[in-house]
N, C-alpha and C positions, 0 to 999 in steps of 0.2 A: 504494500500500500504506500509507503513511503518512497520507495522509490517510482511509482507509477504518480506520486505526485508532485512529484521534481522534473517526472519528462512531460506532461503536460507543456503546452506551446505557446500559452498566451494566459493571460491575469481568470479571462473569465473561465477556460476551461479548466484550468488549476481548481477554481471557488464550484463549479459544478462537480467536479471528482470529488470536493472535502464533503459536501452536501451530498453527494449522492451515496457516498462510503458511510456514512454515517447510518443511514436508511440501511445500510446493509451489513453493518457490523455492528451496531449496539442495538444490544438486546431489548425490544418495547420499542423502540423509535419508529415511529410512521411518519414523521417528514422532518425538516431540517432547512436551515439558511442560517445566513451570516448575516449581523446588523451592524452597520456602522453610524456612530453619531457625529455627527457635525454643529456641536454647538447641541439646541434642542432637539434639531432634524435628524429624522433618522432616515436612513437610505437601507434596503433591503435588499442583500446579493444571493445570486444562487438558488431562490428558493426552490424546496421542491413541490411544494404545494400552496394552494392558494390559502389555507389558513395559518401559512407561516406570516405571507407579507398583511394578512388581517391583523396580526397578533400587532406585527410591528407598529403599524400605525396606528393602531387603539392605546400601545404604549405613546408611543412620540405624542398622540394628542393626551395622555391622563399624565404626561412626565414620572412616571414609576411603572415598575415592573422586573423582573428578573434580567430580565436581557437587555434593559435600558440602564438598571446597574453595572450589569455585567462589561458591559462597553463602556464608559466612562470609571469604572476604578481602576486608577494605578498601581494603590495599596491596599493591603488585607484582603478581602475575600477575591477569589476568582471563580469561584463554582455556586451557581446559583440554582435553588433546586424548589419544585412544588411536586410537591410526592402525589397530590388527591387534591382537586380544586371543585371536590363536593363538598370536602369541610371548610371552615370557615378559615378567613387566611389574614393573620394581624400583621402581617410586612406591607402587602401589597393588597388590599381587602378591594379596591376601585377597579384592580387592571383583572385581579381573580372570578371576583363577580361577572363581568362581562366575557370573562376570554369563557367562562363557562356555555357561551351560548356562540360560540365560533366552533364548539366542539373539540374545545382542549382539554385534556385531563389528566395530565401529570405533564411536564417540563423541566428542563436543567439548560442552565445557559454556561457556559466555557469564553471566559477572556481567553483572545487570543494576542498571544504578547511575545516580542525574543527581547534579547537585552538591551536592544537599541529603540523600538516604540511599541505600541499601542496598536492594534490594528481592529479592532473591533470585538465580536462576540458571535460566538462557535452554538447554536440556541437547538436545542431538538424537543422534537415533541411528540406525544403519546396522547389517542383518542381516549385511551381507558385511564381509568384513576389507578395509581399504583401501579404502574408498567413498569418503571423504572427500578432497577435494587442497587444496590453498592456494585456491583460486577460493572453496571451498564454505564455508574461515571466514573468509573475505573477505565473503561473503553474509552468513554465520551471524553476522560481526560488524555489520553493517550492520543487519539485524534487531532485533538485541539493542539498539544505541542507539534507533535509533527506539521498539522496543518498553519499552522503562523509560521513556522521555518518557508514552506512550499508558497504560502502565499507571500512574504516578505521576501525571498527570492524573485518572482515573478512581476513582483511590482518593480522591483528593481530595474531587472533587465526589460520590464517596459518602458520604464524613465529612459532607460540608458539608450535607445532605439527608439525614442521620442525626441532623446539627445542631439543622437549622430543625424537623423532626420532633419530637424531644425537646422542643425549646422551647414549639413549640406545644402538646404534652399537659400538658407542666406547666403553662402557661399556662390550659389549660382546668382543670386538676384545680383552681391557686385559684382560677378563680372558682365552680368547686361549692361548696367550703370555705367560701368568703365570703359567697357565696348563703344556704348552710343554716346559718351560727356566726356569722353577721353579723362576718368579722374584716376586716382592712385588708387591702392585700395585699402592706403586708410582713408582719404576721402569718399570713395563711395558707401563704405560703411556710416561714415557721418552722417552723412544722408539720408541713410535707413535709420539710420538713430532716431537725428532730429524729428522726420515725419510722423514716425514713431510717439515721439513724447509730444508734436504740436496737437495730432488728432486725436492723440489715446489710441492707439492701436499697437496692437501687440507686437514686438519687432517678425516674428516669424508670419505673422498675417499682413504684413507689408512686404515682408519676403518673399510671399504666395503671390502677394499682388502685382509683381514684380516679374516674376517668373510666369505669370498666369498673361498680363497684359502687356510684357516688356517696357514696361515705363510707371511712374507715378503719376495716378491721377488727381 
């Protein structure tokens, strides 16, 4: 499993293999996704099913919940767990109530973390109350480290080929510039700069515009 999610080729199939293995390896789990917060917002990856990304956005809108903890702690807890969400629940009693009628019934959410950041939260979940035993976040945690390595991995060498991307259209755009204004090319970079910071536009999307229309309009 760990190694099938290292050869994964891109951010999002990476986050469907963690999601999906999860469904297939931890005992009681019938669906699975990854939450990340932004601030209050939460953004929902991978889901496998449609009452994962209900769960999420009833948390984002009640601000509490397992997995909206679980993505925003740095320190102390990382496993977040409702065993039965037919009994009554004094952590999260607002997001319990309701997730009862999206048809959840037991949950565990997993920070997913390496020792450089934060990446969000690893959330599974079970139709029946009680699915879940000590085995299944014994799994569910064993997942989750592997899966923040494979996803922080992946993001990475997305940036980095986001990177060499951008460099290279800039790259192309001076020498249009240079081509048709006869400039150096620290001048034509200036260029791209300045247009850059007069209109607000992002230097790599004057880059595109550049290479897209051979000129600045």
């Amino acid at each position: 499993m760990a190694r099938d999610l290292l050869a994964q080729e891109t951010v999002g199939a990476t986050l469907q293999h963690i999601t999906r293995t999860a469904t297939e390896l931890v005992a009681g789990c019938d669906a699975a996704g990854i939450l990340l917060l932004h601030g209050k917002r939460v953004e929902t990856l991978a889901p496998t099913d449609d009452m994962v990304i209900e769960s999420d956005r009833l948390q984002e809108q009640l601000a509490e919940g397992p997995c909206f903890d679980a993505a925003r702690t740095s320190v102390g807890e990382r496993v977040f767990r409702i065993a039965d969400f037919t009994a009554a629940q004094e952590r999260w009693p607002a997001y319990a109530a309701r997730a009862r009628d999206l048809g959840v019934g037991s949950m565990m959410g997993f920070l997913l973390y390496t020792d450089d950041e934060d990446l969000g939260a690893l959330n599974l979940y079970a139709h029946r109350p009680g699915s879940f035993t000590d085995d299944s976040e014994t799994a569910g945690w064993l997942l989750a480290s592997h899966a923040a390595v494979a996803f922080s991995s992946a993001r990475s060498h997305a940036q980095m080929e986001q990177a060499m991307a951008t460099r290279h259209t800039i790259g192309e755009a001076m020498g249009i510039l240079m081509g048709s204004h006869r400039l150096t090319e620290d001048q034509a970079f200036d260029v791209l700069r300045r247009y850059s910071q007069e209109k607000n536009i992002k230097l790599r999307d004057v880059a595109r515009r550049v290479c897209h229309e051979g000129r600045l309009t």
